[in-house]
SEVEXKOL-895857 format. One record per residue (C-alpha): residue in three letters; residue number from 1; x, y, z; chain. Coordinates in Angstrom, 1 decimal. Layout:
residues N
+------+-----+--------+--------+--------+------+
: code : pos :     xx :     yy :     zz : unit :
+------+-----+--------+--------+--------+------+
:  ALA : NUM :      X :      Y :      Z :    A :
...
+------+-----+--------+--------+--------+------+
This chain:
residues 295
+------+-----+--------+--------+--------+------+
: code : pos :     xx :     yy :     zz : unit :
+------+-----+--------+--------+--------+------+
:  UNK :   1 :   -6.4 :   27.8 :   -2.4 :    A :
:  UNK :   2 :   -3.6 :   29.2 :   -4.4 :    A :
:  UNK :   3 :   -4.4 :   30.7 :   -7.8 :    A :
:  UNK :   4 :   -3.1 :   29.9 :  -11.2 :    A :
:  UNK :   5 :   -0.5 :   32.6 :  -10.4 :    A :
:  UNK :   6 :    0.7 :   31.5 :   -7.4 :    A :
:  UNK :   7 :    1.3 :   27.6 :   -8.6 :    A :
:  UNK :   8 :    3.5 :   29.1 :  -11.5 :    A :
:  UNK :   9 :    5.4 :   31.5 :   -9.0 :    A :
:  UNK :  10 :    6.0 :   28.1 :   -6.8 :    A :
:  UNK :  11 :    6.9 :   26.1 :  -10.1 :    A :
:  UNK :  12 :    9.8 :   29.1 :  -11.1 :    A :
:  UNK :  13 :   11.0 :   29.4 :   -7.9 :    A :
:  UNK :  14 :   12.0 :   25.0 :   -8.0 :    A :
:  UNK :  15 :   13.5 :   25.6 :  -12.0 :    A :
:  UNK :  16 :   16.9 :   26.1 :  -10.5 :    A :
:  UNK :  17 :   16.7 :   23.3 :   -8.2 :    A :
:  UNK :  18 :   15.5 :   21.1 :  -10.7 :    A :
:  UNK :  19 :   17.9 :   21.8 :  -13.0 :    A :
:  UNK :  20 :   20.6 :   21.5 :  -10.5 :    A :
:  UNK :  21 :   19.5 :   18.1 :   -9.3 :    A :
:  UNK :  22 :   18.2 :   16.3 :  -12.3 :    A :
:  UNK :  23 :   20.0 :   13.1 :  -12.9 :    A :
:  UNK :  24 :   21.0 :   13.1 :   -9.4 :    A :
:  UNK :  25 :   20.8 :   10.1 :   -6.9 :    A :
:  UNK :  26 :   19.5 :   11.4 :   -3.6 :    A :
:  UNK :  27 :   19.1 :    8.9 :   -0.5 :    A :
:  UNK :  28 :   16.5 :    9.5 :    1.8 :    A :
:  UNK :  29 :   16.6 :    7.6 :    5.0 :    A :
:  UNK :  30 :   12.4 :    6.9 :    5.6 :    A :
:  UNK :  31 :   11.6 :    6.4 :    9.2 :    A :
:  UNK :  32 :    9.5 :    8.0 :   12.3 :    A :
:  UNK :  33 :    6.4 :    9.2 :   12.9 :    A :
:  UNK :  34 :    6.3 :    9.3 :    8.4 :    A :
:  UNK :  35 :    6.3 :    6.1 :    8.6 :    A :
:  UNK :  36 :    3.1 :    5.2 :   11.2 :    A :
:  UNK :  37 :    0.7 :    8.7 :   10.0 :    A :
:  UNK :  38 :   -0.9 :    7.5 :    6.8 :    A :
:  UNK :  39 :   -1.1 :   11.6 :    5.4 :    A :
:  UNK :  40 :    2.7 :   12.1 :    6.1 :    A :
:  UNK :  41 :    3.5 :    8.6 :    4.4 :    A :
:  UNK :  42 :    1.8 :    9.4 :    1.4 :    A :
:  UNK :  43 :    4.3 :   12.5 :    1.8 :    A :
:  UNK :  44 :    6.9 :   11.2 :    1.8 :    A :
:  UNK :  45 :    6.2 :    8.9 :   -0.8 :    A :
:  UNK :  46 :    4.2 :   11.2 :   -3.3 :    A :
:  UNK :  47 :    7.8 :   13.6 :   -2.9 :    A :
:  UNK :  48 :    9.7 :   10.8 :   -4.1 :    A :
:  UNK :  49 :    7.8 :   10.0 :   -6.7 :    A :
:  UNK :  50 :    7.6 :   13.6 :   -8.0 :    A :
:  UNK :  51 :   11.5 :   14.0 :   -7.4 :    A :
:  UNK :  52 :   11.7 :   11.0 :  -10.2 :    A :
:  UNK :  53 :    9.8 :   12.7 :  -12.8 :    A :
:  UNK :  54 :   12.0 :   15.3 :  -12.9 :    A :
:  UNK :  55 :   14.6 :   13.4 :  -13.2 :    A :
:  UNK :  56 :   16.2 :   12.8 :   -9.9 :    A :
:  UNK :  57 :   16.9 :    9.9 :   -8.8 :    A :
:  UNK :  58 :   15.4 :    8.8 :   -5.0 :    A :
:  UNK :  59 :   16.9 :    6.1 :   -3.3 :    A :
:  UNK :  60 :   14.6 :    5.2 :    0.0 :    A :
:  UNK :  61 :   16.5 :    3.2 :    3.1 :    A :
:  UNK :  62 :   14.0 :    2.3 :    5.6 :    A :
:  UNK :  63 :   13.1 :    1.2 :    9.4 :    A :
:  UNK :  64 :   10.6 :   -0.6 :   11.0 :    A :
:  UNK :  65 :   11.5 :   -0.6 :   14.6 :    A :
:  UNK :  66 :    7.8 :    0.3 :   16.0 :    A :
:  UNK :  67 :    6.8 :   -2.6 :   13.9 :    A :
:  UNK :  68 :    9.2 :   -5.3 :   14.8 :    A :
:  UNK :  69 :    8.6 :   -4.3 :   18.7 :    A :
:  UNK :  70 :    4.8 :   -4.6 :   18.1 :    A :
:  UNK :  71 :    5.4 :   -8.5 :   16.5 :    A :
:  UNK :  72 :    7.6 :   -9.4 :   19.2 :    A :
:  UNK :  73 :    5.0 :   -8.6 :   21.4 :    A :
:  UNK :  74 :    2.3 :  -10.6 :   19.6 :    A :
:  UNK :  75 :    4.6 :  -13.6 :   19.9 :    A :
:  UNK :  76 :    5.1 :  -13.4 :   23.5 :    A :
:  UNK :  77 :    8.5 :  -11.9 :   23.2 :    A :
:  UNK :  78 :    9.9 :   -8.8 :   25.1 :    A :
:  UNK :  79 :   11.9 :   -6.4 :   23.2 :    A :
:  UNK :  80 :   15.9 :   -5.5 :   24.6 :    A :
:  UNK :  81 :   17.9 :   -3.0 :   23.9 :    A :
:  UNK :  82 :   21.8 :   -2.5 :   24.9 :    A :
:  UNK :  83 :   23.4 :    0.9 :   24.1 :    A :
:  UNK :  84 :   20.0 :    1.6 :   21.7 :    A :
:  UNK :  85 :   20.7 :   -1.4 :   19.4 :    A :
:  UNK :  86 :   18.0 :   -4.4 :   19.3 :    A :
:  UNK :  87 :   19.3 :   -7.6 :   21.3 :    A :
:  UNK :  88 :   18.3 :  -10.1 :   18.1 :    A :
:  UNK :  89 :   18.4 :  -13.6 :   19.2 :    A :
:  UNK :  90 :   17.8 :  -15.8 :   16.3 :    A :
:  UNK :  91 :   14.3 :  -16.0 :   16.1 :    A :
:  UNK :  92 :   13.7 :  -12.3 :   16.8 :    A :
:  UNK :  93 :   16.5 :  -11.8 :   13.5 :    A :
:  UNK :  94 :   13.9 :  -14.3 :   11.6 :    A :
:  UNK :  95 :   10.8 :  -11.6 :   13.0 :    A :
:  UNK :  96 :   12.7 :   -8.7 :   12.0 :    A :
:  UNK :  97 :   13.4 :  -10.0 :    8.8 :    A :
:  UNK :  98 :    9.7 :  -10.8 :    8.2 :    A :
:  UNK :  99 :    8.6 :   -7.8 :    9.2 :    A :
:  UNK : 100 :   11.5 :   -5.2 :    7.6 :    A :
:  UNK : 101 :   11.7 :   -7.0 :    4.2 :    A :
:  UNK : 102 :    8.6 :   -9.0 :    4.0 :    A :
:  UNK : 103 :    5.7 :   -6.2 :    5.3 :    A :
:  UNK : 104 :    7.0 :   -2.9 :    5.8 :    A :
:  UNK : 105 :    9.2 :   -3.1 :    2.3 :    A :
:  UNK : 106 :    6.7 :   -4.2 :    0.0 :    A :
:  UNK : 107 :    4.2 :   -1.6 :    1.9 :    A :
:  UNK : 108 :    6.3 :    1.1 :    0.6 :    A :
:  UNK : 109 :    6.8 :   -0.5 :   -2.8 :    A :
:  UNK : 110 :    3.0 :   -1.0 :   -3.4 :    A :
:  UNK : 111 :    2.3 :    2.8 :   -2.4 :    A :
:  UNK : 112 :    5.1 :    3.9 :   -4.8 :    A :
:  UNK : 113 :    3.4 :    1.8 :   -7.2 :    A :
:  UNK : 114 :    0.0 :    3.0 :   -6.7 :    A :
:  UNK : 115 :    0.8 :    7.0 :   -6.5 :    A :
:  UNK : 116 :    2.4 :    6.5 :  -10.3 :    A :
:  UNK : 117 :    6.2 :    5.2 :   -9.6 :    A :
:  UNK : 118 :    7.6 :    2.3 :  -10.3 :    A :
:  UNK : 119 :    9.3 :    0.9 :   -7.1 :    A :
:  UNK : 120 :   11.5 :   -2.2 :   -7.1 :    A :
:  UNK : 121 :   12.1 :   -4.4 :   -3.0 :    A :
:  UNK : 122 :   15.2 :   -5.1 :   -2.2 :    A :
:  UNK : 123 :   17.1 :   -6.3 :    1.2 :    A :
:  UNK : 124 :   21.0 :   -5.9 :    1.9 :    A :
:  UNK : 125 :   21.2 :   -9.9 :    0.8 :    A :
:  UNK : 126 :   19.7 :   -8.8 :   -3.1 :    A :
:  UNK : 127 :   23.0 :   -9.4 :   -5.4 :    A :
:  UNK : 128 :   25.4 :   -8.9 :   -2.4 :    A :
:  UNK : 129 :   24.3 :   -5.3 :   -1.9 :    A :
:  UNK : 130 :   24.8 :   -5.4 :    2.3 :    A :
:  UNK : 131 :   27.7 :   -7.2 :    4.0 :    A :
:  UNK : 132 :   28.1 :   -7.2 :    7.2 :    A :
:  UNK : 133 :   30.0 :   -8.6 :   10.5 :    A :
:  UNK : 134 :   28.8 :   -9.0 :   13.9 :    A :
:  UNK : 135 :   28.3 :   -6.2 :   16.1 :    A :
:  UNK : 136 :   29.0 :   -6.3 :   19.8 :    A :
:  UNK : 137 :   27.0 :   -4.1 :   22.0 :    A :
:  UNK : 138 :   28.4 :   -1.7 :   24.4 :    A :
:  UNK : 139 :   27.0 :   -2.1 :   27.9 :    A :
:  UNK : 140 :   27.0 :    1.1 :   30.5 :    A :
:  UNK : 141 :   28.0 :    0.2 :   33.9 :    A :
:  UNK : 142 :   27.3 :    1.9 :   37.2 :    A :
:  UNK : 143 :   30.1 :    2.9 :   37.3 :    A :
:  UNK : 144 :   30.8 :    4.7 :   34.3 :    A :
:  UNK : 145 :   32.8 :    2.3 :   32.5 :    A :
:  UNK : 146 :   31.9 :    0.1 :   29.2 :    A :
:  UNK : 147 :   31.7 :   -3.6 :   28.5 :    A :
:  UNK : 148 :   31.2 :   -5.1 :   25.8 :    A :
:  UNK : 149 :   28.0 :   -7.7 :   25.8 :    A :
:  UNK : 150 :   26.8 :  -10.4 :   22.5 :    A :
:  UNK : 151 :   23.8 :   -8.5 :   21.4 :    A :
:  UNK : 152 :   23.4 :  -11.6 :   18.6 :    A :
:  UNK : 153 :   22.7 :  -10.8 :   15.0 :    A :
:  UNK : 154 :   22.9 :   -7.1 :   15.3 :    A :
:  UNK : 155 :   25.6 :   -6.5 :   12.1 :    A :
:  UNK : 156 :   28.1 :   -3.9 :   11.2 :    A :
:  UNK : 157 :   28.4 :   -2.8 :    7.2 :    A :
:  UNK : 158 :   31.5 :   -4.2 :    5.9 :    A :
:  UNK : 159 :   31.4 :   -4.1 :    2.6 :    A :
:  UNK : 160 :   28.4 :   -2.7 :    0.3 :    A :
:  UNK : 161 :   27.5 :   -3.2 :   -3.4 :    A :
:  UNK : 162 :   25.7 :   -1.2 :   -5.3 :    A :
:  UNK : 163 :   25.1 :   -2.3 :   -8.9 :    A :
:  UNK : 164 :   22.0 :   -3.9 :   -8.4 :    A :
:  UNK : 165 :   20.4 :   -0.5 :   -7.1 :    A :
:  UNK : 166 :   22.1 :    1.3 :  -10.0 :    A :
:  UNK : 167 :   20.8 :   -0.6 :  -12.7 :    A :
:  UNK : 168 :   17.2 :   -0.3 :  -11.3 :    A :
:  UNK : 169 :   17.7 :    3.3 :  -11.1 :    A :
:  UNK : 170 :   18.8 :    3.3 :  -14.8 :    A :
:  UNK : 171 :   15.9 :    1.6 :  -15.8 :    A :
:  UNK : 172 :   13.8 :    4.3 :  -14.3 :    A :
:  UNK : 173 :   13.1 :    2.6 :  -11.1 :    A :
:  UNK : 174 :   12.8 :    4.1 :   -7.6 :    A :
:  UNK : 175 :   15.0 :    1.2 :   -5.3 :    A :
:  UNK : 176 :   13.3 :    0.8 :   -1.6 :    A :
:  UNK : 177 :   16.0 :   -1.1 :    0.4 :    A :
:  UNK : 178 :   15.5 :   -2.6 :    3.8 :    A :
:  UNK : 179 :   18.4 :   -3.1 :    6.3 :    A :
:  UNK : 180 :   18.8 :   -6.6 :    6.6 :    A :
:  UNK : 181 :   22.3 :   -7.7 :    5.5 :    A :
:  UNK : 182 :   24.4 :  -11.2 :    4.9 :    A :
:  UNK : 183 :   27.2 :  -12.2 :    6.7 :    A :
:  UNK : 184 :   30.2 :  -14.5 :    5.1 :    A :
:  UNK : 185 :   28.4 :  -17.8 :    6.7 :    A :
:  UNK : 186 :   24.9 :  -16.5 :    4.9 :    A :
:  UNK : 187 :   23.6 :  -15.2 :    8.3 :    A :
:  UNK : 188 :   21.3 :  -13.1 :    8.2 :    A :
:  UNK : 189 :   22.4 :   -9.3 :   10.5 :    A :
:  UNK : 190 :   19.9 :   -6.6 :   11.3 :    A :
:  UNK : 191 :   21.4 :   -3.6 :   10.8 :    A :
:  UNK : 192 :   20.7 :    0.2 :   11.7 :    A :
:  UNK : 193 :   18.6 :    1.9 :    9.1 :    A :
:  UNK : 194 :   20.8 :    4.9 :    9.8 :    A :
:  UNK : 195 :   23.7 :    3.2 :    9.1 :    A :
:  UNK : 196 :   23.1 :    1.7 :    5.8 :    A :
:  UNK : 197 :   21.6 :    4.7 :    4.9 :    A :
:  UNK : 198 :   25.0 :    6.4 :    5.1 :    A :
:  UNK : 199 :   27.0 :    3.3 :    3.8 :    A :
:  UNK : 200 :   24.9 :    3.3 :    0.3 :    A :
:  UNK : 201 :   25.2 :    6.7 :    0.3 :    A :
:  UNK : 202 :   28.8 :    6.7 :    0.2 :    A :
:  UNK : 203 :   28.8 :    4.0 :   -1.9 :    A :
:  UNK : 204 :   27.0 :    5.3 :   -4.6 :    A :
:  UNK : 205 :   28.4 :    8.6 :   -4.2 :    A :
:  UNK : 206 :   24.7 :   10.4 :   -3.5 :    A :
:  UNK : 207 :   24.7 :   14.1 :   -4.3 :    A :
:  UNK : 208 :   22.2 :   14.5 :   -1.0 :    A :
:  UNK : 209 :   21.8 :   12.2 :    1.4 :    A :
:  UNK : 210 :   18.0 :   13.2 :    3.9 :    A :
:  UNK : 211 :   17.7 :   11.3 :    7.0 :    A :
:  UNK : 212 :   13.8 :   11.9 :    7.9 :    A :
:  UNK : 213 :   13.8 :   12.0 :   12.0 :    A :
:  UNK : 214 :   10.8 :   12.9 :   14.2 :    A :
:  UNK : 215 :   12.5 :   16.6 :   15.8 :    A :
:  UNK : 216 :   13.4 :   19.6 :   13.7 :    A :
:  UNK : 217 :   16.6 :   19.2 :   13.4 :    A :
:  UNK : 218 :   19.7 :   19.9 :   16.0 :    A :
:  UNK : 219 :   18.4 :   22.6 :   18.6 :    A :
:  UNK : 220 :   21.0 :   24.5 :   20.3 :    A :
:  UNK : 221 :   18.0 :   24.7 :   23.3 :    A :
:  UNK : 222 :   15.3 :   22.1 :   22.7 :    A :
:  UNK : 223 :   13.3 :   24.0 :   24.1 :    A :
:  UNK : 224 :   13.8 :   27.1 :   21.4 :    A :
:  UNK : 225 :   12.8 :   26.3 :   18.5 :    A :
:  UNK : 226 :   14.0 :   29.3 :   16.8 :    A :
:  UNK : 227 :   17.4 :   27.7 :   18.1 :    A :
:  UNK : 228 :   17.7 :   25.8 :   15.3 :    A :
:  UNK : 229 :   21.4 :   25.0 :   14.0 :    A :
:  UNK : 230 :   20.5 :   25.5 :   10.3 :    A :
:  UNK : 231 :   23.8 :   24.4 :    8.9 :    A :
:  UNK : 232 :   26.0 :   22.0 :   11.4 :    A :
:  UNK : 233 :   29.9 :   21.4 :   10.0 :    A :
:  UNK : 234 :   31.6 :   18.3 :   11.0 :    A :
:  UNK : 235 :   34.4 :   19.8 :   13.1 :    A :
:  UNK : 236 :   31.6 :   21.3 :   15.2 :    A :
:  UNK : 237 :   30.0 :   18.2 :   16.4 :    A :
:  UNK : 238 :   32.5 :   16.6 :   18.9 :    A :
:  UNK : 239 :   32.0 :   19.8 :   21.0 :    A :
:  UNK : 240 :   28.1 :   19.8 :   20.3 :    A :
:  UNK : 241 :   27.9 :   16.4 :   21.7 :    A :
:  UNK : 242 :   30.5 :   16.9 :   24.8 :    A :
:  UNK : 243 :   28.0 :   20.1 :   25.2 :    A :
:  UNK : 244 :   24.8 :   17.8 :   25.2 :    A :
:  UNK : 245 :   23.6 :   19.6 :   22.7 :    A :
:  UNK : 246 :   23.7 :   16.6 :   20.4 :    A :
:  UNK : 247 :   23.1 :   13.5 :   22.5 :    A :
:  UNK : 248 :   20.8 :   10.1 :   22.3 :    A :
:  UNK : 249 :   19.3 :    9.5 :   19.6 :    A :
:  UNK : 250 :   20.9 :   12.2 :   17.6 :    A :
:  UNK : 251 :   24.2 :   10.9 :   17.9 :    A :
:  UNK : 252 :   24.3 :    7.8 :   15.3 :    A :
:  UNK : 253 :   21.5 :   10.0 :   12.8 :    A :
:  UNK : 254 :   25.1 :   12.7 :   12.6 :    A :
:  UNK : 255 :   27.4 :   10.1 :   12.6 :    A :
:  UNK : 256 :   26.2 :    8.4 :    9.6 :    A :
:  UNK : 257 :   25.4 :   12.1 :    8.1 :    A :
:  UNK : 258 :   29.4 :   12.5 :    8.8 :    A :
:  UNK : 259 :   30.1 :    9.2 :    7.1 :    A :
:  UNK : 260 :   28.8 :    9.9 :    3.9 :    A :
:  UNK : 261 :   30.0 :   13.3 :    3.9 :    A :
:  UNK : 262 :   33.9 :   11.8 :    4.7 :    A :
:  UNK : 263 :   33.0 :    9.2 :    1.5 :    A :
:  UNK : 264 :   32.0 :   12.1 :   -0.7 :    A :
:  UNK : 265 :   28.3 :   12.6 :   -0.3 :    A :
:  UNK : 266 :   28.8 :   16.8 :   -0.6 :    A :
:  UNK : 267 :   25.7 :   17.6 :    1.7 :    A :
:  UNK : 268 :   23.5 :   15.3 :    4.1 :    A :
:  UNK : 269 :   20.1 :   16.8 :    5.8 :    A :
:  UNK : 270 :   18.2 :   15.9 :    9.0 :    A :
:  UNK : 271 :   14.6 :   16.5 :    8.6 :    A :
:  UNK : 272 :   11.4 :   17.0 :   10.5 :    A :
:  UNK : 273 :    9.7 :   14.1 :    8.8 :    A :
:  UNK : 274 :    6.5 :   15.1 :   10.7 :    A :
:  UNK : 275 :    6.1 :   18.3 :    8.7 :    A :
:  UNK : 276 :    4.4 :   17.4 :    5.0 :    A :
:  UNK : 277 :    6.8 :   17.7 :    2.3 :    A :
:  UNK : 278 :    9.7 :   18.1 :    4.4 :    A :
:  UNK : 279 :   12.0 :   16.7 :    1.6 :    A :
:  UNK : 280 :   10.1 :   19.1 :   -1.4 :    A :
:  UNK : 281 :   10.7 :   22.5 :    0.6 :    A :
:  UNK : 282 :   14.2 :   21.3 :    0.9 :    A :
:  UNK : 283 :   15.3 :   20.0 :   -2.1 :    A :
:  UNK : 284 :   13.2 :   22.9 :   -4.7 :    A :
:  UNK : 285 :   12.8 :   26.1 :   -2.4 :    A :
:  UNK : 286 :   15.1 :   28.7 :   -0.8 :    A :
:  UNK : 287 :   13.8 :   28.4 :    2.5 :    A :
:  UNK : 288 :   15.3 :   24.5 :    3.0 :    A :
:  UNK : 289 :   14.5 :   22.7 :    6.4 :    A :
:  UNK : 290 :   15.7 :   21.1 :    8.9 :    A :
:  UNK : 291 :   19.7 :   20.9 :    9.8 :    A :
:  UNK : 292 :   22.3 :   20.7 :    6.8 :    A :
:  UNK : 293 :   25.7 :   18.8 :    8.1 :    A :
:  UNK : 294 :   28.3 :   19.9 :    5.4 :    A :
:  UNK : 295 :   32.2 :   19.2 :    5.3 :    A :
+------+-----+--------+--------+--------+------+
């Protein structure tokens, strides 16, 4: 247990941090293993809260995929994927909208809630906040060459507004958004959590944009853990990724960390979401986490 001492020592060592982000907006991109293990949830959720009583202001953009694929699969339906995007026919779209905006969102929200915020739902189709257009997929073939395939209601961002996430966050609200946009017909588009994790960020012009993942950041050897690329700038990841160093899964997670920065977000963060208060011991301590993509 730490003594009385200790706790103050911890509490000095944040006063610059604090200070330095209070009144800020911060998007955190909540997905991964945080989302399934109930101690790194209430994490996750308890840092957020905290991070608004100082006066920050969290932002949470979440996923659900393990979720959706687990209602498919109680409906008889078989989960596909093309180029790691969804293949969303229309009744899986109506699934993953149940699911993302009416589970897994007010989940989050009533957690918030109970651990002292106050947390407001809201969807891409809330006052027009997510736009999107259709996405095509991108299909691999044997022979090394691309085609692209219908992957259905799988959207692109085209066009984001954020008003109705900043007046909750004036009125002292913590805004939990899931990724299901509105095309111009009033189609509803699942979208990558990634993605309009990025997009808002940008949009709102986020002082530090976190995208929880389940690795500890960008490993130069994944099999080094003391390899750890610390801070990543943008000019260096088109040889990281022809190097394999960044590849899969960690491809779009940079891309959309590269997005924000290009629309003014001044630093983005990929996090180990599996270690407890990931997001804390980077945004109050000197040590900081994870990797740090910066312009």
């Amino acid at each position: 247990m730490l003594t009385a001492l200790e706790k103050a020592g911890i509490l000095v060592e944040a006063l610059p941090y604090i200070k330095k982000f209070y009144g800020k907006t911060v998007i955190i991109k909540y997905g991964g293993h945080a989302m399934i293990n109930e101690q790194l949830k209430q994490a996750v959720l308890t840092d957020a809260v905290l991070m608004k009583f100082v006066g920050m202001h969290p932002v949470i953009v979440h996923g659900g995929g393990p979720e959706i694929t687990g209602m498919l699969k109680r409906v008889g339906k078989v989960s596909e994927f093309v180029g790691g995007l969804r293949v969303t026919d229309r009744e899986t779209m109506e699934i993953v909208e149940m699911v993302l905006v009416g589970k897994i969102n007010k989940d989050i929200v009533a957690l918030i809630n109970r651990f002292g915020g106050r947390a407001v739902g809201l969807c891409g189709k809330d006052a027009g906040l997510f736009k999107a257009v259709k996405k095509p997929g991108t299909l691999r073939l044997p022979d090394g060459s691309t085609q692209e395939v219908d992957i259905g209601f799988v959207g692109d961002i085209s066009r984001v507004n954020p008003q109705i996430v900043v007046n909750l966050i004036g009125e002292g609200y913590i805004p939990v958004i899931a990724p299901v946009a509105v095309g111009d017909g009033g189609e509803s588009y699942n979208v990558n959590a990634d993605y309009a994790a990025g997009k808002l960020a940008e949009a709102l012009k986020a002082d530090k944009f976190i995208n929880l993942t389940d690795v500890e950041g960008i490993l130069r050897d994944r099999n080094d853990l003391s390899s750890l690329i610390s801070t990543l700038h943008v000019d260096e990841v088109p040889e990281l990724i022809r190097q394999g160093i960044i590849d899969g899964g960690m491809i779009p997670k940079v891309e959309c960390c590269i997005e924000a920065i290009k629309g003014g977000v001044p630093q983005a963060h990929i996090l180990d979401g599996r270690v407890q208060h990931s997001i804390l011991l980077e945004v109050f301590t000197d040590q900081g986490v994870g990797t740090m993509v910066v312009s």
